[in-house]
MIPA-655379 format. One record per residue (C-alpha): residue number from 1; x, y, z. Coordinates in steps of 0.02 Angstrom, whole numbers, plus 50000, padded with zeros to 5 digits. Last residue first. Example, Ala and Ser with C-alpha at 12.3 -4.5 7.8 and 13.67 -1.06 7.14 Angstrom:
2
<pt><num>2</num><px>50684</px><py>49947</py><pz>50357</pz></pt>
<pt><num>1</num><px>50615</px><py>49775</py><pz>50390</pz></pt>
***
This chain:
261
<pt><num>261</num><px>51068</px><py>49135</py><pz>49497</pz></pt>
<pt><num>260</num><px>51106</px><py>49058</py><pz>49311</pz></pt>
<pt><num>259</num><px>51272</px><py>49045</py><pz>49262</pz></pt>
<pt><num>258</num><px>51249</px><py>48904</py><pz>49157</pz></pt>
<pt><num>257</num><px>51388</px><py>48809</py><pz>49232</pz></pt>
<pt><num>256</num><px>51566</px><py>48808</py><pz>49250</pz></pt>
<pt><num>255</num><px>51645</px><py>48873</py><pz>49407</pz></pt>
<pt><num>254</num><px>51761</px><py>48978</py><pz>49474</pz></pt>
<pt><num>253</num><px>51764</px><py>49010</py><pz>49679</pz></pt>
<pt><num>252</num><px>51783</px><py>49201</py><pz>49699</pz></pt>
<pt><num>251</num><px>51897</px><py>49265</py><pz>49804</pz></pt>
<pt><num>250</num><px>52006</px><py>49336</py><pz>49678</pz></pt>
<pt><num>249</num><px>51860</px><py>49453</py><pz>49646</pz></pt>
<pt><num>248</num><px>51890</px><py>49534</py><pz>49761</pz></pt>
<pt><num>247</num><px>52024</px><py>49525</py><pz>49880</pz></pt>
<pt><num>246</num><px>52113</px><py>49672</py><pz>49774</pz></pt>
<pt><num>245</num><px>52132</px><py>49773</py><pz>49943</pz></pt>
<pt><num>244</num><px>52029</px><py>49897</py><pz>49876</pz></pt>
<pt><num>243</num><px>51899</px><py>49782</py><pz>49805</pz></pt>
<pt><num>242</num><px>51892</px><py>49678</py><pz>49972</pz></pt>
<pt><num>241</num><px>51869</px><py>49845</py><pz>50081</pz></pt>
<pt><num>240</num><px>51747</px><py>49921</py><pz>49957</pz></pt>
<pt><num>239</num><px>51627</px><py>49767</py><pz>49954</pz></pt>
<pt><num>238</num><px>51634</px><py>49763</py><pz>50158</pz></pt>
<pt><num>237</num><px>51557</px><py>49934</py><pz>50157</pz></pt>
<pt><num>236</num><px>51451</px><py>49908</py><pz>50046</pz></pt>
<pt><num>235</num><px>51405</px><py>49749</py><pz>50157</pz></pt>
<pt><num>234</num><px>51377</px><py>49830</py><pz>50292</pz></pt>
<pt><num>233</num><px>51286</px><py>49986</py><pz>50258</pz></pt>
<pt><num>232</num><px>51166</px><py>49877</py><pz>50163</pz></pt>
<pt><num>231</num><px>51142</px><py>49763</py><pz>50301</pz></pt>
<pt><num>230</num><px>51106</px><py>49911</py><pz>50415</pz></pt>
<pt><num>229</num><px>50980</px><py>49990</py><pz>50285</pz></pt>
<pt><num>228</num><px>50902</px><py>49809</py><pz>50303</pz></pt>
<pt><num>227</num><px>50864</px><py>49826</py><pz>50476</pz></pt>
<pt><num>226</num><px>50724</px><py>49673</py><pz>50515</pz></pt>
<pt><num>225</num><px>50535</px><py>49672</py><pz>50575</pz></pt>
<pt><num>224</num><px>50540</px><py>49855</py><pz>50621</pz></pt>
<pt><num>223</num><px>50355</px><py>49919</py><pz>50664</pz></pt>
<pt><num>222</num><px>50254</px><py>50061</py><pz>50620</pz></pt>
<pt><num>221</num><px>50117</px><py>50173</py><pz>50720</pz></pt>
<pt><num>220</num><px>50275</px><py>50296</py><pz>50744</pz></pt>
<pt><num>219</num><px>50312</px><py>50310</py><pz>50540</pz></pt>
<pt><num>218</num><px>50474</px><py>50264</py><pz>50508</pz></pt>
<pt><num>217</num><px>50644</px><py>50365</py><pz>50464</pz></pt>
<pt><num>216</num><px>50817</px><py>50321</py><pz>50399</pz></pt>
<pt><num>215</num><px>50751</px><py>50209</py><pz>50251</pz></pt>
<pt><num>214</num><px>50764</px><py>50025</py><pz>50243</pz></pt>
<pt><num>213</num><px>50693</px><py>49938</py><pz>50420</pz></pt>
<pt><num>212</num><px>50606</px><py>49773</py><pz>50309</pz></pt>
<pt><num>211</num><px>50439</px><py>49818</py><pz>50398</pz></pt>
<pt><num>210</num><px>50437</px><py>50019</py><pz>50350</pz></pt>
<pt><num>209</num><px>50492</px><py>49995</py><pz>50188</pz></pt>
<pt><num>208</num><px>50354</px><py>49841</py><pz>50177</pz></pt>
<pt><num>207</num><px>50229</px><py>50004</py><pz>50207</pz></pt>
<pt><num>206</num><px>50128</px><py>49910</py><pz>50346</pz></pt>
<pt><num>205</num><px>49928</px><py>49877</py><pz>50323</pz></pt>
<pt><num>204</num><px>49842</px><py>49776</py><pz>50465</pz></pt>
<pt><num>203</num><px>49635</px><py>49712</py><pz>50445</pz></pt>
<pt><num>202</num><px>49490</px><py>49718</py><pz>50531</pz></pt>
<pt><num>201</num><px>49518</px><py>49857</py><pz>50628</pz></pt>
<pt><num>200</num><px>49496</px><py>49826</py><pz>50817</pz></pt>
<pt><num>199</num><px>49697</px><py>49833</py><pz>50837</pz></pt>
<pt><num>198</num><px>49709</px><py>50017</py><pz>50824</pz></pt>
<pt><num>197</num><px>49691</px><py>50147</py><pz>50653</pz></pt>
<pt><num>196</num><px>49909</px><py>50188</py><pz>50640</pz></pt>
<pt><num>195</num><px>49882</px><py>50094</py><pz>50463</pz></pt>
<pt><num>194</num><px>49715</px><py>50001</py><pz>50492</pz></pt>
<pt><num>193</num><px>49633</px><py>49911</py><pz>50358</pz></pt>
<pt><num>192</num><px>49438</px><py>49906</py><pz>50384</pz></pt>
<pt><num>191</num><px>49324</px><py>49762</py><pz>50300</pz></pt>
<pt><num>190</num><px>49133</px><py>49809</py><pz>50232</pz></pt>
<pt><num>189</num><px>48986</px><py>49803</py><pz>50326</pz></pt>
<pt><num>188</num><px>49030</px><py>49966</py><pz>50441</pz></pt>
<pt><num>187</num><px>48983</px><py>50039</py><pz>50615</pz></pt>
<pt><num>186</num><px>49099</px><py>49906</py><pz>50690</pz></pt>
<pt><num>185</num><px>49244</px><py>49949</py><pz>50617</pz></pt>
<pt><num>184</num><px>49210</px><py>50140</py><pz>50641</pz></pt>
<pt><num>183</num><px>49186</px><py>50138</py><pz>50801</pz></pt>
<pt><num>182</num><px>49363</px><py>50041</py><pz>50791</pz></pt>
<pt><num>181</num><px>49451</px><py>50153</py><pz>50716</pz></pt>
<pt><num>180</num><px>49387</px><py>50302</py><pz>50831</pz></pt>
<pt><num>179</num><px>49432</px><py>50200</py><pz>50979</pz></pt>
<pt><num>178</num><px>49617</px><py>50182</py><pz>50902</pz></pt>
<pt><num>177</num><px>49634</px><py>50362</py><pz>50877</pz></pt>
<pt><num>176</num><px>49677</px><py>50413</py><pz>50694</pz></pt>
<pt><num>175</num><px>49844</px><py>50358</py><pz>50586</pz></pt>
<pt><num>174</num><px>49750</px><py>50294</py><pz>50444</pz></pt>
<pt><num>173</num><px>49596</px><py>50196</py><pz>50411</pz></pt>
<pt><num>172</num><px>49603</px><py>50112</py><pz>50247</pz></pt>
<pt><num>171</num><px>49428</px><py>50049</py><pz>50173</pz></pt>
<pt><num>170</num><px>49363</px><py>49901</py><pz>50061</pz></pt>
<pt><num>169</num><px>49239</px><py>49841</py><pz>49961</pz></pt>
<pt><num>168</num><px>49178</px><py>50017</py><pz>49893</pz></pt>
<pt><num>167</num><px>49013</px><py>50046</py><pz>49852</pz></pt>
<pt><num>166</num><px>48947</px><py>50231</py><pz>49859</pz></pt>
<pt><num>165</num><px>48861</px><py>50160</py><pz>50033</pz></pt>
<pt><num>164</num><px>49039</px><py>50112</py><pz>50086</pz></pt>
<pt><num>163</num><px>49138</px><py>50273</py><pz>50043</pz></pt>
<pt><num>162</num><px>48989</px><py>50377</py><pz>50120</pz></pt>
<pt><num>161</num><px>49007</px><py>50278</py><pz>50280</pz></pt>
<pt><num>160</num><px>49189</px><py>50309</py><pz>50301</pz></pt>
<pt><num>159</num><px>49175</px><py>50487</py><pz>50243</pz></pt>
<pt><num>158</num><px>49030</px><py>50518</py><pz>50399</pz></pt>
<pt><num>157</num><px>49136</px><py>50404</py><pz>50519</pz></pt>
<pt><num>156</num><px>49297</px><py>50539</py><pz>50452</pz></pt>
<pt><num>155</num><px>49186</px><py>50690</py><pz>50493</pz></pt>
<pt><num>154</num><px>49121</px><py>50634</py><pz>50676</pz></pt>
<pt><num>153</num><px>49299</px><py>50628</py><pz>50716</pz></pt>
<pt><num>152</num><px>49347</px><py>50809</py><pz>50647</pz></pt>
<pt><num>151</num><px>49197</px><py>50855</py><pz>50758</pz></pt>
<pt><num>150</num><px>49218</px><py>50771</py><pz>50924</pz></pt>
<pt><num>149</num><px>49401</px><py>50819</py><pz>50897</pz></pt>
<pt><num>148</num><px>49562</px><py>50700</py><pz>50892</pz></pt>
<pt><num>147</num><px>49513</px><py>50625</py><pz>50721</pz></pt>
<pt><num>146</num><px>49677</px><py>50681</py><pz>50641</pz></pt>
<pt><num>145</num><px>49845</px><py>50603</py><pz>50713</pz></pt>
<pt><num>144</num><px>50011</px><py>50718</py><pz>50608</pz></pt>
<pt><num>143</num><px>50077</px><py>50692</py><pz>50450</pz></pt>
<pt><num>142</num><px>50048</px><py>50876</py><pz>50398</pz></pt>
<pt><num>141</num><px>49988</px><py>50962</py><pz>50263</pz></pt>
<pt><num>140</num><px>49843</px><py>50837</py><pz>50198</pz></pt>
<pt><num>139</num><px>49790</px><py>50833</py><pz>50035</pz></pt>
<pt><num>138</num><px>49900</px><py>50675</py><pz>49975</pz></pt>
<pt><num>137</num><px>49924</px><py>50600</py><pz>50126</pz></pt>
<pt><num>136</num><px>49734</px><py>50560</py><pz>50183</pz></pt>
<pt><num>135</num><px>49746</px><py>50550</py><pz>50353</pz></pt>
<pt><num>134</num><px>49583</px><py>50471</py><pz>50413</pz></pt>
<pt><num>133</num><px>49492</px><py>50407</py><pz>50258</pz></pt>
<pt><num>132</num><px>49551</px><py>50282</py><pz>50116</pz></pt>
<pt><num>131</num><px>49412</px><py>50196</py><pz>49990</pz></pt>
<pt><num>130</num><px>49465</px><py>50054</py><pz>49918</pz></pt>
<pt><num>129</num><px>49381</px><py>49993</py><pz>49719</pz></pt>
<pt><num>128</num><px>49343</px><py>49871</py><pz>49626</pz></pt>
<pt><num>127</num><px>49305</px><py>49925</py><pz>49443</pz></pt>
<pt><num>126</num><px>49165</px><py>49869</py><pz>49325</pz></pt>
<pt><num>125</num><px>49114</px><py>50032</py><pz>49261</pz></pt>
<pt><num>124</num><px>48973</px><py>50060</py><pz>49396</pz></pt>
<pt><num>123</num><px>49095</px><py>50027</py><pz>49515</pz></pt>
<pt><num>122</num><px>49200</px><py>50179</py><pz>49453</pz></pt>
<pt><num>121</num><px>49069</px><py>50284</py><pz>49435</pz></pt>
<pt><num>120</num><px>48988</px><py>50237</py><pz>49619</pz></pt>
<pt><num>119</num><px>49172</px><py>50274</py><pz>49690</pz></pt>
<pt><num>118</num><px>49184</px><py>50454</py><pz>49597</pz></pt>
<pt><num>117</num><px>49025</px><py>50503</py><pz>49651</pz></pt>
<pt><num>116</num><px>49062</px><py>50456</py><pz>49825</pz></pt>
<pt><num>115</num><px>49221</px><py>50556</py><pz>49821</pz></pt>
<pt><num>114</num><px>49249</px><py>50559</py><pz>50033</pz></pt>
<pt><num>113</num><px>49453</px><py>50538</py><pz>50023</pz></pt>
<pt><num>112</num><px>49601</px><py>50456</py><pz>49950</pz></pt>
<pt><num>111</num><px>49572</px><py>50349</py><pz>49804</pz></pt>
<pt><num>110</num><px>49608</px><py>50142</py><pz>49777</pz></pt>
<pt><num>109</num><px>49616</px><py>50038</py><pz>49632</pz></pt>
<pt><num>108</num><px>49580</px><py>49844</py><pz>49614</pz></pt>
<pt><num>107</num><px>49643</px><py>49712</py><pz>49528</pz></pt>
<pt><num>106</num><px>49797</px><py>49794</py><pz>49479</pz></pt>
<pt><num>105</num><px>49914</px><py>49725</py><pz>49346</pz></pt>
<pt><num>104</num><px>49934</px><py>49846</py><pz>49215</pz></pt>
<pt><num>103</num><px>49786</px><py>49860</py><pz>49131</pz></pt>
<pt><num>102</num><px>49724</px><py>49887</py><pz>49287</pz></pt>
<pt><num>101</num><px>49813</px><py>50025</py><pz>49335</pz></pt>
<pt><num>100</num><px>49759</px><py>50097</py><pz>49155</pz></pt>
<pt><num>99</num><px>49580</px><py>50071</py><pz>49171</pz></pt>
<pt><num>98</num><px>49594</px><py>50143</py><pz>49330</pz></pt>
<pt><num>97</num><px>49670</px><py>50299</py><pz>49262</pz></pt>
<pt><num>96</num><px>49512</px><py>50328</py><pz>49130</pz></pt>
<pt><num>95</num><px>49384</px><py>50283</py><pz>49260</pz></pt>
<pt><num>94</num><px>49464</px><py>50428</py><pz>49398</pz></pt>
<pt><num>93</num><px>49462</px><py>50539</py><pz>49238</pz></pt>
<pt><num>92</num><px>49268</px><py>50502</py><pz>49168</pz></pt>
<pt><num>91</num><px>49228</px><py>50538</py><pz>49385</pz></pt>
<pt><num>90</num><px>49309</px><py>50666</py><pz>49413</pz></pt>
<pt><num>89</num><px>49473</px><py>50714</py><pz>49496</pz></pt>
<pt><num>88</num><px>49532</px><py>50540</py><pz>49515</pz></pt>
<pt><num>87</num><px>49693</px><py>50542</py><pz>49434</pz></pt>
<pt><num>86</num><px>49719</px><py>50749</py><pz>49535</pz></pt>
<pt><num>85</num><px>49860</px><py>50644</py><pz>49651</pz></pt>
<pt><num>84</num><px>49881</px><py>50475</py><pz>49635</pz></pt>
<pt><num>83</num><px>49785</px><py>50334</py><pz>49608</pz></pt>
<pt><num>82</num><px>49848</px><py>50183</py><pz>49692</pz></pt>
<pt><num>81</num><px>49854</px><py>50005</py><pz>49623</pz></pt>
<pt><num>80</num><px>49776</px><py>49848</py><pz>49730</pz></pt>
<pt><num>79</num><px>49848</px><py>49692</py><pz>49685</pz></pt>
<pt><num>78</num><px>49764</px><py>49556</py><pz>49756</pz></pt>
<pt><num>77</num><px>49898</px><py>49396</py><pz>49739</pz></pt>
<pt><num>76</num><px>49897</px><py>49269</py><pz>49613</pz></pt>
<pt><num>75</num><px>50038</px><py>49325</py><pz>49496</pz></pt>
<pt><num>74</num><px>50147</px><py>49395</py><pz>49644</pz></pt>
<pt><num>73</num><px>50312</px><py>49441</py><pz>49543</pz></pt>
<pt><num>72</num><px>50250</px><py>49489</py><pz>49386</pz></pt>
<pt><num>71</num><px>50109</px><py>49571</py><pz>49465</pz></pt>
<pt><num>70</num><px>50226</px><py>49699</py><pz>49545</pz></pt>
<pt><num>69</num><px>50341</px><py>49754</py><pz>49411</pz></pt>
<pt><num>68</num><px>50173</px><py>49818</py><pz>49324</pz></pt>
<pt><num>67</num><px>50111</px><py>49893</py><pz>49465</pz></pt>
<pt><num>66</num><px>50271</px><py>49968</py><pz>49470</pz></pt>
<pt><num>65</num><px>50277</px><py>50049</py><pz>49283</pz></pt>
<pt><num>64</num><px>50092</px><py>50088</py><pz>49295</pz></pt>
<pt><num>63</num><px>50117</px><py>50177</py><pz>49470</pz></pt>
<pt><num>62</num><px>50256</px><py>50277</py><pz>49398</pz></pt>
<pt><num>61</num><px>50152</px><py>50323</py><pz>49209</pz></pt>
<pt><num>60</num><px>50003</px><py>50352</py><pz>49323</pz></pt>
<pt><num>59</num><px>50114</px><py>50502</py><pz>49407</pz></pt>
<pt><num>58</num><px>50202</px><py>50522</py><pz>49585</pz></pt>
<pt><num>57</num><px>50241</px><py>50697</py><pz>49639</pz></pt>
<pt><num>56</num><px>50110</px><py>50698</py><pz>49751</pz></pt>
<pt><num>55</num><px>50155</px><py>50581</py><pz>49846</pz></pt>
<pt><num>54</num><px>50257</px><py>50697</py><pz>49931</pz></pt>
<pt><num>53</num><px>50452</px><py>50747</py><pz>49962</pz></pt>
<pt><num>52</num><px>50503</px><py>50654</py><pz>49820</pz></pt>
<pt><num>51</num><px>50661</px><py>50510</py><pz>49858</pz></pt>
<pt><num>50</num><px>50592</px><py>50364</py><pz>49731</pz></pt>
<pt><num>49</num><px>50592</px><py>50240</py><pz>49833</pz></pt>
<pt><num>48</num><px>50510</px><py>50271</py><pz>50007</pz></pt>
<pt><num>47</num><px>50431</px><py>50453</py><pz>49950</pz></pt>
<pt><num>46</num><px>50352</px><py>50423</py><pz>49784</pz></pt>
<pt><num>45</num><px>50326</px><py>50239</py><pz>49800</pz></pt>
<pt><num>44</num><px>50203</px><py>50289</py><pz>49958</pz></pt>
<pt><num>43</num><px>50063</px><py>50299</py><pz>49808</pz></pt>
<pt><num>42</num><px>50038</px><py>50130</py><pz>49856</pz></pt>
<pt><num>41</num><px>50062</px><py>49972</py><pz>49763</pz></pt>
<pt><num>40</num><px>49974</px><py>49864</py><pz>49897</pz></pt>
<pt><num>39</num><px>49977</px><py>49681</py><pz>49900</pz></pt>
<pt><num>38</num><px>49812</px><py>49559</py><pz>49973</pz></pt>
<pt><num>37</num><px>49840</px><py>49405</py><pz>50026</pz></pt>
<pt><num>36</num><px>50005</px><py>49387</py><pz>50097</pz></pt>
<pt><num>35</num><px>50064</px><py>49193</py><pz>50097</pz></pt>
<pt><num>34</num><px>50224</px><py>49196</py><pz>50131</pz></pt>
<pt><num>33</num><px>50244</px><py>49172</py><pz>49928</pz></pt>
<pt><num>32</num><px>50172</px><py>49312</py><pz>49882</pz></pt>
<pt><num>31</num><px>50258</px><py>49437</py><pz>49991</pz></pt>
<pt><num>30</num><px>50426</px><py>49356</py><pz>49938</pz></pt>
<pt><num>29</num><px>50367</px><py>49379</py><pz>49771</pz></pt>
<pt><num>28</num><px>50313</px><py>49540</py><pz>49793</pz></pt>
<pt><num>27</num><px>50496</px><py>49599</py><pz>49845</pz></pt>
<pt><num>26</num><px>50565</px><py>49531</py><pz>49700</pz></pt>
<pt><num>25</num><px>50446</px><py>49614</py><pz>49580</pz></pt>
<pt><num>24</num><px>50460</px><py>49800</py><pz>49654</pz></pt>
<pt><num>23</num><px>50359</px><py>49912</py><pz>49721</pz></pt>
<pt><num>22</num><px>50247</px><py>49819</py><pz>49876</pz></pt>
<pt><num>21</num><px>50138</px><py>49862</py><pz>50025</pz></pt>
<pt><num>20</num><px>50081</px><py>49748</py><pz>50137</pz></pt>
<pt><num>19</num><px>49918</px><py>49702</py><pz>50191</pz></pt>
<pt><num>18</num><px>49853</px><py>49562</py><pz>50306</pz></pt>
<pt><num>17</num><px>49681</px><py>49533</py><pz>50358</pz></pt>
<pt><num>16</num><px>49595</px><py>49465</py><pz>50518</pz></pt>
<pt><num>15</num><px>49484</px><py>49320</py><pz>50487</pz></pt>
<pt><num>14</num><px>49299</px><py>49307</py><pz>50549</pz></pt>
<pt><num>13</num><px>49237</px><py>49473</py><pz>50578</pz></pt>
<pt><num>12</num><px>49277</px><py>49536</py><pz>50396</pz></pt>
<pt><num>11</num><px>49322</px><py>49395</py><pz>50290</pz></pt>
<pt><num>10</num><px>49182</px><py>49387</py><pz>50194</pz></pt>
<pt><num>9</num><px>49209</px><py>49555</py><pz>50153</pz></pt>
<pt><num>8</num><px>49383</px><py>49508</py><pz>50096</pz></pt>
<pt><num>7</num><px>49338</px><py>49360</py><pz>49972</pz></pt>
<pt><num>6</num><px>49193</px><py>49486</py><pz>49906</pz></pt>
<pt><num>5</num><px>49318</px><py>49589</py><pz>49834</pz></pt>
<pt><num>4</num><px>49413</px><py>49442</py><pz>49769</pz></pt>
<pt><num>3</num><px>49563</px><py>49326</py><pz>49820</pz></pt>
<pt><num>2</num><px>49678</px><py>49256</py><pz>49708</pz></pt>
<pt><num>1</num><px>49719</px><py>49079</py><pz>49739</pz></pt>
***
């Protein structure tokens, strides 16, 4: 069963939630079917998959295409779509991309930063929307902890506040001190997903990248559930051996079926 923006409020206090991000059908499946209720098709495409330096290379026409990819592969799961960089730059354009994300799949869209006026529009127009404070990666010049100041902290409680009176369900706390994540849990109605944010958030985001081990580097606030750019090492490896020495594909068992995997 899909579940709704006011599914996850309801949630907050009561029942931790789990996020994880997704680009490709496959991979959403799997996320689907362990149960995952809420998928992100972040903007974090750009750099994980597709090998840009920022996110702010990534376009609607990307986020469209794996949105898209996405949904078929986790049918009833929250899909929320990113908007990337300059998307949301007023309100009319901010509506205009959301329509597309979620004419593609998403069930929700989510924007970096303190654009109240762009939230209320957007909400206004019949669109659910995720507010993200904290680091915000697609302004931000360096991927290091903010909220380490009395000031810079009192800033991102002030955005987190403003993204929940202009109405967003949701927000995404990332990589800022873990009391400052949850002073801001508790100061709010609405659910918090921490990436790098401390356990008193009310919910856990990982980049699946990040989870599955595939890449060469990972955030510090992540965690490695498996190694899968060791398995891939391995068994390229072990593909070039058997073709060179002509073992594949004589050692292949032949059958006769519909060759359907």
């Amino acid at each position: 069963m899909t579940l709704h923006a006011a599914d996850f409020i309801a949630r907050k206090g009561k029942h931790p939630i789990t996020m994880l991000t997704a680009y490709t059908c496959p991979v959403a499946r799997g996320i689907e079917a362990a149960g995952v209720p809420v998928i992100l098709v972040g903007d974090t495409v750009g750099m994980v998959e597709m090998g840009f330096e920022s996110t702010r290379d990534v376009t609607l026409e990307h986020m469209e295409y794996h949105i898209g990819a996405v949904r078929r592969g986790a049918r009833n799961t929250h899909i929320i779509g990113d908007l990337p960089y300059l998307t949301d730059s007023d309100p009319q354009t901010a509506l205009t991309s959301a329509r597309r994300l979620i004419a593609a799949g998403a069930s929700s869209v989510k924007l970096e930063g303190p654009k109240g006026d762009i939230i209320r529009h957007l909400v206004e127009n019949g669109i659910a929307v995720v507010g993200h404070t904290g680091l915000t990666p697609q302004t931000a010049t360096s991927f290091k902890k903010v909220g380490n100041t009395e000031a810079e902290a009192q800033r991102i409680l002030d955005e987190a506040k403003l993204i929940e009176q202009a109405g967003a369900f949701m927000v995404v706390l990332e990589h800022i001190p873990y009391n400052l994540g949850g002073l801001i849990s508790r100061s709010l109605s609405i659910p918090t997903i921490g990436i790098g944010a401390g356990p008193e958030c009310d919910g856990q985001v990982l980049v699946i990248n990040d989870a599955l081990g595939l890449g060469d580097y990972w955030p510090p606030f992540s965690k490695q559930y498996a190694h899968v750019s060791d398995t891939i090492l391995k068994v390229a490896r072990d593909f070039t051996a058997e073709v060179e020495s002509l073992e594949f594909p004589n050692n292949i068992i032949q059958f006769t079926g519909s060759g359907k995997r």
